[in-house]
NUSE-74062 format. One record per residue: x, y, z of N, C-alpha, C, O in turn. Coordinates in steps of 0.2 Angstrom, whole numbers, plus 5000, padded with zeros to 4 digits. Example, Ala and Ser with C-alpha at 12.3 -4.5 7.8 and 13.67 -1.06 7.14 Angstrom:
BEGIN
506649725039506249785039506649845039507149835042/506449895035506849955036506450005039506750065040/
// end
This chain:
BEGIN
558855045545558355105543557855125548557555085552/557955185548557455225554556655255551556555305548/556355215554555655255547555355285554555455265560/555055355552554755405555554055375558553655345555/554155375564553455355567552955435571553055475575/552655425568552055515571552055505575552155455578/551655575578551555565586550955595584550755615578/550555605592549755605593549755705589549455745586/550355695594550355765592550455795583550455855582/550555775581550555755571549955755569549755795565/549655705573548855675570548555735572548155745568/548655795577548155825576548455895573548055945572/548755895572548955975568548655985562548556035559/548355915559547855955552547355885553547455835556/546855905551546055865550546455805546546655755549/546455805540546755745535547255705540547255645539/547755725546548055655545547555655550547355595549/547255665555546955635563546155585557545755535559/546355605551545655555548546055465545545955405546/546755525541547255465540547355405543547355345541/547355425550547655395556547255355559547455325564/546255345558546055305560545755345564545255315565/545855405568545555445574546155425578546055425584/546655405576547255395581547255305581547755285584/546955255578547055195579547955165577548355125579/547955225570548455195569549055215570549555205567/548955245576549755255580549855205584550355195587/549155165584549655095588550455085585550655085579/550955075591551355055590551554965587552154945586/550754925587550954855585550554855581549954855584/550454835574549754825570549554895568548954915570/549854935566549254995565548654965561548054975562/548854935556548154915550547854855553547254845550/547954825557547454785561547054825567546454805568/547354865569547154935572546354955570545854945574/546454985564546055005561545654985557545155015555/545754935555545254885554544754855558544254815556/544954875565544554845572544154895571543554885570/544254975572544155005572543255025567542755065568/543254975561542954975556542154945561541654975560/542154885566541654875568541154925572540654955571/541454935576540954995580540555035575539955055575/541055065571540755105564540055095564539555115566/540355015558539854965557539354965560538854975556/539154945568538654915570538354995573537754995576/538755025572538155095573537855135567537455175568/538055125560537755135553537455075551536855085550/537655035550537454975546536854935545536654895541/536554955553535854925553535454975549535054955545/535455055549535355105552535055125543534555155542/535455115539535355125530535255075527535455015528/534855095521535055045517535555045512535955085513/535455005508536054975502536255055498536855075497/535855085497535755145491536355215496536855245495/535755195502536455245506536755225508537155275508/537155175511537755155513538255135507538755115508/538055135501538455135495538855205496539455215496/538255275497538355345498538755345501539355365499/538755345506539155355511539955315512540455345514/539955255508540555235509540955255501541655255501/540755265497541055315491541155395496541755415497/540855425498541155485503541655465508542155505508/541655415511542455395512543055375511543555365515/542755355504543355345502543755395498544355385496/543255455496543455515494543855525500544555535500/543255535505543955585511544555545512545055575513/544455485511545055455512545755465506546355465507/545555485502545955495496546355565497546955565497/545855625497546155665500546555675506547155685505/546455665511546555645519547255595517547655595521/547455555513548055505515548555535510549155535510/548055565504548755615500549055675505549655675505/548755705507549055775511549455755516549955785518/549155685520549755655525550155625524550655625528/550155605517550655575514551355615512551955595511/551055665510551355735507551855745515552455745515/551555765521551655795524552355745528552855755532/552155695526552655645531553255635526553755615527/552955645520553555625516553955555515554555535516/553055515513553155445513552355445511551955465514/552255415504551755405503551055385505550555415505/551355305509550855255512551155225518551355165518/551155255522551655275528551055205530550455195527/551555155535550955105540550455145544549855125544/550555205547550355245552549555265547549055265550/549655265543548655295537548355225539548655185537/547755215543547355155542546655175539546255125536/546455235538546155245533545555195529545055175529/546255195525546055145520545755075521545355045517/546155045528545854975529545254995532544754955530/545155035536544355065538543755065533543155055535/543855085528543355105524543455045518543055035514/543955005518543754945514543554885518543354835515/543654895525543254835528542554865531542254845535/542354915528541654935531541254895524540854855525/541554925517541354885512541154815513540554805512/541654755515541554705519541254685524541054635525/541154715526540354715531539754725531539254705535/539754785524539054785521539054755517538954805514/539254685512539254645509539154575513538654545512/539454565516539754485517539154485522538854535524/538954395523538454385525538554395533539054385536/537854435536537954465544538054375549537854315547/538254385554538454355561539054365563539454405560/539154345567539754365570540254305568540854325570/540354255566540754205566540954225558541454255557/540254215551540654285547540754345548541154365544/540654385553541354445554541954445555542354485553/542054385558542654345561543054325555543654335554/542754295553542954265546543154325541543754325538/542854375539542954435536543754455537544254445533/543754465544544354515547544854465546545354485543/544754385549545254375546545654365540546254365538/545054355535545354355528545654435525546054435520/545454465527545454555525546154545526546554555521/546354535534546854555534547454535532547954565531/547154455532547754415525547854435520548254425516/547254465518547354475509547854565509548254585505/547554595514548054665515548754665517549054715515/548854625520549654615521550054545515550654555515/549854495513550154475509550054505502550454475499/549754535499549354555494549654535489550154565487/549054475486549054435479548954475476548754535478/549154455467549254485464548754485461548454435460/548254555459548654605457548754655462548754715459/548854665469548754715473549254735474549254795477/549854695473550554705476550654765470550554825471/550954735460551054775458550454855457550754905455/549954845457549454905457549754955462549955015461/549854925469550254985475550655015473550555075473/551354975468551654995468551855045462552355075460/551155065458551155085451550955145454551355185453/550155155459549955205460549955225464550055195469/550055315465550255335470549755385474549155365473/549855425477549455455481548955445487549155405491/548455475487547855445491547655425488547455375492/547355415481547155345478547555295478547255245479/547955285477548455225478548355195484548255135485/548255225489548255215497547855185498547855125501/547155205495546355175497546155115493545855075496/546555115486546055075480546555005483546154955482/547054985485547554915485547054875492546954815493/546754925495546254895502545654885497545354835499/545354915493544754895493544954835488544554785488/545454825483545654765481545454715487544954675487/546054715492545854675498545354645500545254585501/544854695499544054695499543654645497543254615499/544054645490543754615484543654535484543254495482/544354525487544954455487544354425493544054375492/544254475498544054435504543254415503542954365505/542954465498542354455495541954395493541454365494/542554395489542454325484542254255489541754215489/543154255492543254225495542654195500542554135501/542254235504541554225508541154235504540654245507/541154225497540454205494540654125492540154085491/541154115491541154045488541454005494541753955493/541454025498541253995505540253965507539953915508/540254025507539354015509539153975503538853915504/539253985497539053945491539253895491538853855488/539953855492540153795492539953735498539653685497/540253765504540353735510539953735514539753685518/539553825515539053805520538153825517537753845520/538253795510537653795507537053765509536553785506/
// end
């Protein structure tokens, strides 16, 4: 099976997918969604000090609208709904994860690892919900599931272990 891989030059012929795609993260040809998940840091540490809780709640519901938008139109265009190449979605559900989870770096590390286990094996219910929902909300909401998994997970960590 030959699956369609974009090119840079794809990513920019419309706004939605160069937003899809990470800003291009996700044309890595290894890891796109590890890709853009990396890409979630920098974000981070140039907003996150910067707002509080009320606006950065704002701000990450505004992207996950755009994201919602943005991975239906590229999804439409590639003609593959949740193409690997949209990292999108892991971006704005691991931003959620880093306004949430407790600040250092050793939990950020902790974070992404878990994130990204929870996004590629995805316990259930993340596998059937994917597979139920489509569009650009489908796209976005199975990451922030992800989110959720890895949430927990570093709360009953700090609570149990490193209390």
């Amino acid at each position: 099976m030959i699956v369609f891989r974009p090119s840079a030059r794809f990513a920019f012929t419309h706004p939605a997918h160069f937003i899809a795609f990470g800003f291009g993260a996700g044309l890595s040809p290894f890891a796109p969604g590890t890709a853009g998940t990396l890409v979630a840091f920098p974000v981070w540490w140039l907003i996150g000090p910067a707002y509080g809780p009320p606006v950065l709640l704002a701000v990450l519901a505004f992207l996950f609208a755009v994201g919602v938008w943005a991975c239906d139109v590229t999804g439409r265009h590639l003609g593959i709904a949740d193409h690997g190449a949209m990292c999108w979605d892991e971006i704005v559900a691991f931003l959620l994860v880093l306004a949430v989870a407790p600040q250092g770096l050793a939990w950020q590390a902790a974070a992404f690892f878990l994130f990204r286990a929870f996004d590629v094996v995805k316990p259930p219910p993340i596998r059937q919900l994917e597979r139920r929902m489509k569009g650009g909300f489908g796209v976005m909401f199975d990451d922030i599931l992800a989110a959720g998994y890895t949430l927990l997970v570093l709360a009953l960590a700090k609570r149990f272990v490193f209390a």
